[in-house]
C-alpha positions in Angstrom: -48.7 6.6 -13.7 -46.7 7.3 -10.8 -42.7 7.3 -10.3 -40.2 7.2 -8.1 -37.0 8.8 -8.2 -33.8 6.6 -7.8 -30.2 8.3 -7.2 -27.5 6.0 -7.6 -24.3 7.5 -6.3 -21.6 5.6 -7.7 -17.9 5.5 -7.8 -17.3 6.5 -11.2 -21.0 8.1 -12.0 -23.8 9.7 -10.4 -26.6 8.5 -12.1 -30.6 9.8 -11.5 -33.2 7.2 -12.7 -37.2 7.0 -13.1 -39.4 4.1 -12.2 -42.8 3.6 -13.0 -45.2 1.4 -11.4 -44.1 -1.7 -13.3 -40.4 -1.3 -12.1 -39.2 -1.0 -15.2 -37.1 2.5 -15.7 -38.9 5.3 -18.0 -35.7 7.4 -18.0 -32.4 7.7 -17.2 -29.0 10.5 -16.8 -25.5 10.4 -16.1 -22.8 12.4 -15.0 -19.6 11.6 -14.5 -17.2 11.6 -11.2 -13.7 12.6 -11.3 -11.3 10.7 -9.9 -8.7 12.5 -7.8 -5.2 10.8 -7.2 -3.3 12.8 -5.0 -0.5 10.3 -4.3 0.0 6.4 -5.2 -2.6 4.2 -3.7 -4.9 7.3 -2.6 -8.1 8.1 -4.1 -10.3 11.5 -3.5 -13.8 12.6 -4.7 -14.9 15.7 -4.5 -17.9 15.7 -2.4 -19.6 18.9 -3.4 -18.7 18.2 -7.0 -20.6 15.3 -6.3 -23.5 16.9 -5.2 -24.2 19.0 -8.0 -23.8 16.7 -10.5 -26.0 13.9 -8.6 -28.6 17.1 -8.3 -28.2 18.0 -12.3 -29.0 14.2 -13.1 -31.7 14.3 -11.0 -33.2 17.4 -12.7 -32.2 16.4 -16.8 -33.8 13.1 -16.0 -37.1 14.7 -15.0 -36.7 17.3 -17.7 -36.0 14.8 -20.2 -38.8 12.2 -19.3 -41.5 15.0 -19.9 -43.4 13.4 -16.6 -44.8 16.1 -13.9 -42.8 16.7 -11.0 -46.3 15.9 -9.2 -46.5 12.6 -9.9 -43.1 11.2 -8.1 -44.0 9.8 -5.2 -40.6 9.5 -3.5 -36.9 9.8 -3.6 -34.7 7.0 -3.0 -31.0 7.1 -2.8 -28.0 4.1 -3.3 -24.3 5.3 -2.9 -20.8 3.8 -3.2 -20.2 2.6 0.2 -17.7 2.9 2.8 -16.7 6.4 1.0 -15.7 8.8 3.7 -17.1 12.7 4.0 -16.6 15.3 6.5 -18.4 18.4 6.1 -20.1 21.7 8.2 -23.1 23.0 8.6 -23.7 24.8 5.4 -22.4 21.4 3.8 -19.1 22.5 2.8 -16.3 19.5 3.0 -13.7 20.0 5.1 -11.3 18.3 2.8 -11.5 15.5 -0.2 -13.5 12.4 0.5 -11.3 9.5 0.7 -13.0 7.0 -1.4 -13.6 2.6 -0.3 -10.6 2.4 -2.5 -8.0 4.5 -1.0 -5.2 2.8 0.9 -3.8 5.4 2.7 -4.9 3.9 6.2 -2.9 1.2 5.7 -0.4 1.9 8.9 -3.6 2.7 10.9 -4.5 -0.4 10.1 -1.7 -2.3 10.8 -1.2 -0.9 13.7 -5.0 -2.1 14.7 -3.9 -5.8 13.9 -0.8 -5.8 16.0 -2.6 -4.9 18.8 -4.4 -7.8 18.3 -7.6 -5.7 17.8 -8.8 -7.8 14.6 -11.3 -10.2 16.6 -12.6 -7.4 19.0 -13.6 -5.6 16.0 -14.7 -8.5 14.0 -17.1 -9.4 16.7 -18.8 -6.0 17.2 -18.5 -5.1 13.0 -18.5 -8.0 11.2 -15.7 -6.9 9.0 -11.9 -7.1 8.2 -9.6 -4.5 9.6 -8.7 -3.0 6.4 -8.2 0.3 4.7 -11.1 0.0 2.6 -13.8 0.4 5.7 -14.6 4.0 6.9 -13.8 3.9 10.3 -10.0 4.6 9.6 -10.5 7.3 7.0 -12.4 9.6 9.1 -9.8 9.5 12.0 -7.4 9.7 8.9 -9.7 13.1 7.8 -9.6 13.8 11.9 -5.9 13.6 12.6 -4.5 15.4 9.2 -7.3 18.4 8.6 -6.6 21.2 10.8 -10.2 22.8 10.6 -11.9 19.2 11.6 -10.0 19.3 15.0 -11.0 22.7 15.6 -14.7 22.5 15.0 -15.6 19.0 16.5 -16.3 20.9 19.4 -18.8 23.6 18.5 -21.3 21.2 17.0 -20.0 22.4 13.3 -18.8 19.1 12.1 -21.0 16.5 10.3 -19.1 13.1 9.4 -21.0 9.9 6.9 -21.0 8.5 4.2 -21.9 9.7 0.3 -25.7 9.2 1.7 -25.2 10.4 4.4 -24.4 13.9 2.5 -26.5 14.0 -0.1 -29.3 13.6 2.6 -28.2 16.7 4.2 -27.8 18.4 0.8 -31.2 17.4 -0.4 -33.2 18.8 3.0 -31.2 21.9 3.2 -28.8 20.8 5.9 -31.8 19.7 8.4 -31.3 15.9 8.2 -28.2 14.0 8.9 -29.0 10.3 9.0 -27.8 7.2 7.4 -29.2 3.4 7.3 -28.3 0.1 8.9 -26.6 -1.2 5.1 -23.9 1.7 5.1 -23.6 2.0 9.2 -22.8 -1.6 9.3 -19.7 -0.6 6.5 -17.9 2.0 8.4 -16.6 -0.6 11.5 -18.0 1.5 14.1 -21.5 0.2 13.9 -22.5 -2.9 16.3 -24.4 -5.7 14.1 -25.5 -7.4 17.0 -27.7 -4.4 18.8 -28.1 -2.4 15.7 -26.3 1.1 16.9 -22.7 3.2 16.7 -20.6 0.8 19.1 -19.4 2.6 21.9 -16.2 1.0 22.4 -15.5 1.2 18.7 -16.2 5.0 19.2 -13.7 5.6 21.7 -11.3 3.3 20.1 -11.4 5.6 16.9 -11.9 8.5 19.1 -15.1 9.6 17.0 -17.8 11.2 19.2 -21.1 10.1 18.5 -22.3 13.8 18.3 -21.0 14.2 14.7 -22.5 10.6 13.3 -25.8 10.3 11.9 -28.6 8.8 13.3 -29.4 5.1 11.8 -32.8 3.8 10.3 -34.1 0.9 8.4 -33.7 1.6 4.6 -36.9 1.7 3.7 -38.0 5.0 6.0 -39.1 8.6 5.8 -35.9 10.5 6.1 -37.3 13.6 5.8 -38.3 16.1 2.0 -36.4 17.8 -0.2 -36.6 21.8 -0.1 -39.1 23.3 -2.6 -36.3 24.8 -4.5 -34.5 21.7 -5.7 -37.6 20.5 -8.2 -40.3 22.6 -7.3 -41.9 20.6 -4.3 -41.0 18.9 -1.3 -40.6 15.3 -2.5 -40.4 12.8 0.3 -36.9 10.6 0.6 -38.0 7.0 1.7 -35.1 4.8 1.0 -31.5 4.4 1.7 -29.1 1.8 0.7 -25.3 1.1 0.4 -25.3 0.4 -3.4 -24.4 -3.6 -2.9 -27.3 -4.0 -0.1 -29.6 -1.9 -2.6 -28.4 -4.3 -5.5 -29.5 -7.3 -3.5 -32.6 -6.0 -2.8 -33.6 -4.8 -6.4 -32.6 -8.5 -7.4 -35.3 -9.5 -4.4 -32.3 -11.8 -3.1 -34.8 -11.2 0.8 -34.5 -15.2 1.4 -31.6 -17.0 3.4 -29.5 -18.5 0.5 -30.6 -16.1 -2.3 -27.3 -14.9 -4.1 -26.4 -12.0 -6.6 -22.6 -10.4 -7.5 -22.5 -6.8 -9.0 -19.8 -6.2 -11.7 -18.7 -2.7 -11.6 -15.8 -0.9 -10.7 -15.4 -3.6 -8.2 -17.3 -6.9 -7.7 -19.3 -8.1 -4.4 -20.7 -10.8 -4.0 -23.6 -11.1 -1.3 -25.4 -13.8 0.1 -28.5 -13.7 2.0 -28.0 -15.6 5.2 -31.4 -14.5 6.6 -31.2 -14.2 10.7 -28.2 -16.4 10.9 -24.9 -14.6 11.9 -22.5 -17.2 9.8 -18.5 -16.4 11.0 -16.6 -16.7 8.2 -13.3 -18.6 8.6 -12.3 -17.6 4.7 -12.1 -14.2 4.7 -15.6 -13.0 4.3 -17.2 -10.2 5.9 -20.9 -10.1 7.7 -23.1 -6.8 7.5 -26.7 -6.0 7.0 -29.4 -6.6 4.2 -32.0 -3.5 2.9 -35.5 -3.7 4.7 -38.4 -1.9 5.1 -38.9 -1.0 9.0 -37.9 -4.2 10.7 -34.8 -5.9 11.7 -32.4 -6.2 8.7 -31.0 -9.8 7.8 -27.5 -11.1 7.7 -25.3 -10.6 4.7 -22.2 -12.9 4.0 -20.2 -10.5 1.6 -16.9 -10.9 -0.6 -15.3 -8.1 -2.0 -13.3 -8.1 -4.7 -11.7 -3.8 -5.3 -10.8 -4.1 -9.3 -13.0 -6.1 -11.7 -14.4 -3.2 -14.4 -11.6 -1.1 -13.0 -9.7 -3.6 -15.2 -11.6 -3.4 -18.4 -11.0 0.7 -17.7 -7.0 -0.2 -17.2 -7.3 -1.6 -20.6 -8.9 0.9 -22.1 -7.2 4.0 -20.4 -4.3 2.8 -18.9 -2.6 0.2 -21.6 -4.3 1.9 -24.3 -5.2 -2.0 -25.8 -8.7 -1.4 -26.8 -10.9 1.5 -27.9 -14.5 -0.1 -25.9 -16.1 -2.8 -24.4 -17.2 -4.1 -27.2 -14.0 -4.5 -28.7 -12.9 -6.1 -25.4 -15.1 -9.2 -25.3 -14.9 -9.5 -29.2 -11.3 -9.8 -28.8 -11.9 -12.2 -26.0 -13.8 -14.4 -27.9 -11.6 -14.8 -30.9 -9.6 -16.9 -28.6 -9.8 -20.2 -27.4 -7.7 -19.5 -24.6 -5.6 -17.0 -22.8 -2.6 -18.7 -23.4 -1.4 -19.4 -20.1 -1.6 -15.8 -19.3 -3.2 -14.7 -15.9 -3.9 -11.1 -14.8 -4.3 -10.8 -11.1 -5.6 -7.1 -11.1 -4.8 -6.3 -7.1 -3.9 -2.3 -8.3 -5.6 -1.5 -4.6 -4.5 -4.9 -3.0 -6.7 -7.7 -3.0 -9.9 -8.1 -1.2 -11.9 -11.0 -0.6 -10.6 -14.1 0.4 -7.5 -12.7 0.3 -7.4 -9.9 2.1 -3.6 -8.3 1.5 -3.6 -4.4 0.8 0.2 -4.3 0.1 -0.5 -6.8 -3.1 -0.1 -5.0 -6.5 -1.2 -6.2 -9.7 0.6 -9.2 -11.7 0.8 -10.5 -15.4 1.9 -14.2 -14.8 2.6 -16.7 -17.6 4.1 -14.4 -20.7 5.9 -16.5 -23.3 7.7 -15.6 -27.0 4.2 -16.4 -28.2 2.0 -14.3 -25.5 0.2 -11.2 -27.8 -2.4 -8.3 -26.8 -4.9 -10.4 -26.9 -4.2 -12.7 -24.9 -3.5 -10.0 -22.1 -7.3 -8.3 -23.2 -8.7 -12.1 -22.6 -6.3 -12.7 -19.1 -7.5 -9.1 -18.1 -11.7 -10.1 -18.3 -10.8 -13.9 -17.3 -9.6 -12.2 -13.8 -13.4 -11.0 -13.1 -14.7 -14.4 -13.2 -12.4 -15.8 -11.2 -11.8 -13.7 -8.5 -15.9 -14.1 -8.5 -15.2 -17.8 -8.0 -12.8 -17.6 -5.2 -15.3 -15.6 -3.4 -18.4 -17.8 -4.5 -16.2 -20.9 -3.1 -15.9 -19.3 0.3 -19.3 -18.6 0.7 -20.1 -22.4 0.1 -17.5 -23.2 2.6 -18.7 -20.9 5.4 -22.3 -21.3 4.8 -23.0 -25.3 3.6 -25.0 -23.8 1.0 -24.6 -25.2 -2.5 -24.6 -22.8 -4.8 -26.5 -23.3 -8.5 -27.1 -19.9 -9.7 -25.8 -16.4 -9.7 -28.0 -13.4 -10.2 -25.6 -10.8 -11.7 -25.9 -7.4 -13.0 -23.5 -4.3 -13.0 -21.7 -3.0 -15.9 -19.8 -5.8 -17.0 -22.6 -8.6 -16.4 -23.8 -6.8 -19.9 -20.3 -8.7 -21.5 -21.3 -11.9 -22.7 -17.6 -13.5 -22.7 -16.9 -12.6 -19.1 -20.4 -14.0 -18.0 -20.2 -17.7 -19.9 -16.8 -18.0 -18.5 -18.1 -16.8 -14.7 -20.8 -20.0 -15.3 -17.9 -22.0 -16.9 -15.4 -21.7 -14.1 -17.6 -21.9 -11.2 -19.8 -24.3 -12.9 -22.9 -22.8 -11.9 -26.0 -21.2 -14.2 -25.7 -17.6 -14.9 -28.9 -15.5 -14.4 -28.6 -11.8 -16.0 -31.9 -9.6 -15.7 -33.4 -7.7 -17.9 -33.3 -4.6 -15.8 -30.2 -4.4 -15.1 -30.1 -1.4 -13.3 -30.1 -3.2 -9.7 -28.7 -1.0 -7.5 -31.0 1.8 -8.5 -34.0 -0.2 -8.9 -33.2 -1.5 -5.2 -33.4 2.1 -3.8 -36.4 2.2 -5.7 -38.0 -0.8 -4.8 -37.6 0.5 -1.1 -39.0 3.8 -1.6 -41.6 2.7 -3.2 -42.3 -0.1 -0.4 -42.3 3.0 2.2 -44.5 5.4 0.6 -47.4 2.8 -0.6 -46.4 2.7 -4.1 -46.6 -1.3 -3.6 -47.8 -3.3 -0.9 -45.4 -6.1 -0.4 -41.9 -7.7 -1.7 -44.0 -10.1 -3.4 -46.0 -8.6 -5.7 -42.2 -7.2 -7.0 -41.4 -10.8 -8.2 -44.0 -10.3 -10.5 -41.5 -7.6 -12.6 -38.4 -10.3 -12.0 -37.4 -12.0 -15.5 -34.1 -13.5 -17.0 -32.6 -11.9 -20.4 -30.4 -14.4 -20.4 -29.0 -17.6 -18.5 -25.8 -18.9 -18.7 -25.0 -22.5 -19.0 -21.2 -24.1 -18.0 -19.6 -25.4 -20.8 -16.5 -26.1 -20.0 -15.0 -29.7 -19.6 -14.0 -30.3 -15.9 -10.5 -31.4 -16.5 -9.8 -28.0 -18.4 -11.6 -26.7 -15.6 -8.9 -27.6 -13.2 -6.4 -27.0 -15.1 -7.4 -23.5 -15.3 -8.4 -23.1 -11.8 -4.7 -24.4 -10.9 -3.1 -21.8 -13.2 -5.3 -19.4 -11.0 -3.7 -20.4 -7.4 -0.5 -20.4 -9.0 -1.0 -16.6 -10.0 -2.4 -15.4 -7.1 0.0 -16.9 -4.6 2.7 -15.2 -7.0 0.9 -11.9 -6.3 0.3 -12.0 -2.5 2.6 -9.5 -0.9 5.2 -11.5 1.2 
C-alpha cells in the first residue's frame, strides 16, 4: 500500500492526514491554532507557531500510523485562505498574520469603493472589495511594519498566503510558490489571463518581486529537505481549503455543488468555463486541477457558521459540546420566534456589510436557552440558503442536492433543517474529511498514484441523505422571519 500525505491548514487546527490507495484515511493528528485578538474585530495567527505545529502533526501521524516513511508518495497541502503572511528569508514573520477574518482593512476598503474602484477590481479578481480578501492586509502589514518597508528592497521579503509559507518552510526556504485557487483569493490575481494583475499591483503598491510564482494545483512544487521525515518527499498539490473541498467532493462538472461547514461556510459551485457575473453578491475565482486551465467557481461566503456553535460553547457558556447542542435542538419543535443572525465579523455573502454585528431578534417573556442554542444552529442553515438562492439566481441552475461536509455537516439537526429550509436533498459523505482528501486527491493525480478523476468516483458514497420535511407554508413563514432578522442586522 502506498500513501499520500495531506496537510490541512486550517483556521482553528492544523491537521496532518494519511491516505491510502482507496482514499479512505488510515490516520489522522491535530493540533490546535491559537487565536490572537489584538483589538476588536482583528484577528492574528502566529505563522511560525503554525509551522511547527502543522510539522509536529505531520510527523505523530506517520509515527502513529506505524507505515514507512518510504512508502508516501507525495505531500499535498490545503490551507485557510485569503490569510495574510509576510516573512524573510530564513522564514521568520515579520509581524502576526492577519487572518480572512480580520476587519481591520475596513477604511482601506472603503476608501477603495468611493473611488469607485469596486467594478475595476471585480473585473480583473472576481471578488468583493472587502476586508476579508488579502490584497488589503498585506499593504495593511506594508504600511504599519517598520522592518517590511525597509527590506522590500533587498530582495529579503517574501509575502503569501498560509501555503504559500508552509511551502517555503517545507523546502528549506528554496521554493516560494502558490496555486491558481488561493492567487485568485488575494484580489491581485487576474482570472481572465491567469497571472498577478499588473494594475492591481501598482494599485496596492505590491511589487511582483516578493509574490510567489502561480501553478495549477496539482504540480510538483518542489521536496521537502531530508531532515523533516527522513527523505525528500515530493509536494504535488496545492489548494485553498474550499477549492480543495470541491475537489475531494469531485464537484469537476459545471453545476456540481458542495458547502463546507466549519468555522465559516462556503458554498461553491462549479460553473465549468463559464465566467457567470453575479448580480447578488457572489464572488467568481478558480477550481483545483491537475495541469490545465482551472474552471470557474461561483462562491458565497458566509464568515461565522461553527464559529457560532464555538460562541455557544465558549462564549455564552450555554452548552458543554456539540452533542449537547443539536440534542438540545431537537427537543424543540421550534425556536420560538427567535433568530440569531451571527454577523460577529460582518456579514458575507449576499450581504456583504463588514460594519454588521451579530443580533438576537424575536426574545419574548417566554424565550429560554434553548431556544437561543436552536436560533444559534438554525442561523447555519439559513445563511446557507441565502447563498444557495443566489447561486440559482445568477446561474439558472436548479439546484436539488447539496454535497456537504465540514465540522458541523457531522450535526444531524442543522443538516435536516439545511434540506428543510432550502428544500433540497442533503448529501453527507462518508469521508468527510474533504478538504484534506481534495489535497490528496491532487497529489495523488500528479504523482501517478491514480490515473484519472474518474476512477476517484469509484471511492464516492453517501452516509447519509437528507430529505425536506418541512410543510411549505411553515417554510415561509420561517423564511419571512429570516428577512426580517437580517434587515434588522444590516448596518445602516
Amino acid at each position: 500500500m502506498k500513501y499520500i500525505l495531506s496537510l490541512d491548514q486550517g483556521t482553528t487546527g492544523s491537521r496532518a492526514v494519511l491516505y491510502g490507495e482507496d482514499g479512505k484515511p488510515v490516520a489522522i493528528a491535530r493540533r490546535d491554532v491559537k487565536q490572537i485578538y489584538p483589538r476588536r474585530g482583528w484577528v492574528e495567527h502566529d505563522a511560525l507557531d503554525i509551522w511547527n505545529n502543522q510539522l509536529d502533526a505531520a510527523r505523530s501521524v506517520i509515527a502513529d500510523s506505524g507505515i514507512s516513511v518510504d512508502d508516501i508518495l507525495a505531500i499535498g497541502i490545503a490551507n485557510q485562505r485569503e490569510t495574510a503572511v509576510i516573512w524573510d528569508k530564513g522564514g521568520q514573520p515579520y509581524a502576526g498574520a492577519v487572518v480572512w477574518q480580520c476587519r481591520r482593512t475596513s477604511p482601506m476598503c472603503d476608501s477603495l469603493k468611493e473611488e469607485g474602484l469596486e467594478d475595476y477590481i471585480y473585473d480583473r479578481t472576481g471578488l468583493k472589495v472587502d476586508p476579508y480578501f488579502s490584497a488589503t492586509k498585506f499593504r495593511w502589514l506594508m504600511d504599519n511594519v517598520p522592518a517590511i518597508r525597509a527590506n522590500v528592497a533587498g530582495g529579503n521579503v517574501f509575502i503569501g498566503t498560509m501555503d504559500s509559507y508552509l511551502l517555503y518552510m517545507l523546502t528549506g526556504c528554496r521554493v516560494h510558490a502558490t496555486d491558481y485557487t488561493n492567487a485568485s483569493r488575494t484580489m491581485l490575481f487576474n482570472i481572465h489571463e491567469l497571472k498577478w494583475d499588473s494594475g492591481l499591483l501598482s494599485l496596492f503598491r505590491i511589487p511582483k518581486s516578493v509574490l510567489p510564482k502561480v501553478y495549477p494545483s496539482g504540480h510538483l512544487y518542489g521536496y521537502t529537505t531530508p531532515e523533516l521525515f527522513g527523505k525528500r518527499i515530493p509536494i504535488c498539490g496545492i489548494a485553498g481549503d474550499q477549492q480543495a473541498a470541491l475537489f475531494g467532493m469531485l464537484c469537476t462538472r459545471a453545476g456540481d455543488i458542495k458547502s463546507t461547514y466549519g468555522t465559516g461556510c462556503f458554498t461553491l459551485m462549479n460553473t465549468g468555463n463559464r465566467n457567470i457575473i453575479s448580480k447578488r453578491g457572489l464572488v467568481t475565482t478558480l477550481s483545483a486541477c491537475v495541469d490545465s486551465r482551472p474552471d470557474y467557481v461561483l462562491e458565497g461566503s458566509v464568515f461565522s457558521s461553527g464559529a457560532v456553535i464555538t460562541w455557544l460553547k465558549e462564549g455564552l457558556r450555554a452548552a458543554t459540546d456539540d452533542a449537547e447542542c443539536a440534542a438540545i435542538a431537537q427537543s424543540l419543535s421550534d425556536s420560538g420566534g427567535v433568530y440569531l443572525v451571527p454577523a460577529f465579523v460582518g456579514l458575507g455573502a449576499p450581504h456583504w456589510d463588514s460594519e454588521a454585528r451579530g443580533t438576537i431578534v424575536g426574545i419574548t417573556r417566554g424565550t429560554t436557552r434553548e431556544h437561543i442554542i436552536r436560533a444559534a444552529q438554525e442561523s447555519a442553515a439559513y445563511q446557507v440558503m441565502d447563498v444557495l438562492r443566489a447561486l440559482q439566481a445568477d446561474t439558472g441552475i436548479k439546484i436539488d442536492s447539496l454535497n456537504v461536509d465540514g465540522g458541523l455537516s457531522c450535526n444531524d439537526f442543522v443538516m435536516q433543517f439545511q434540506a428543510d429550509i432550502s428544500g433540497i436533498s442533503v448529501v453527507r459523505p462518508v469521508v468527510k474529511e474533504s478538504t484534506s482528501l481534495g489535497a490528496a486527491y491532487l497529489a495523488g493525480l500528479t504523482i501517478g498514484m491514480w490515473d484519472n478523476i474518474e476512477q476517484l468516483r469509484d471511492n464516492k458514497q453517501a452516509e447519509k441523505i437528507f430529505t425536506p420535511d418541512m410543510d411549505k407554508g411553515e417554510r415561509s413563514k420561517f423564511i419571512l422571519g429570516w428577512e426580517k432578522a437580517v434587515r434588522q442586522t444590516v448596518a445602516k
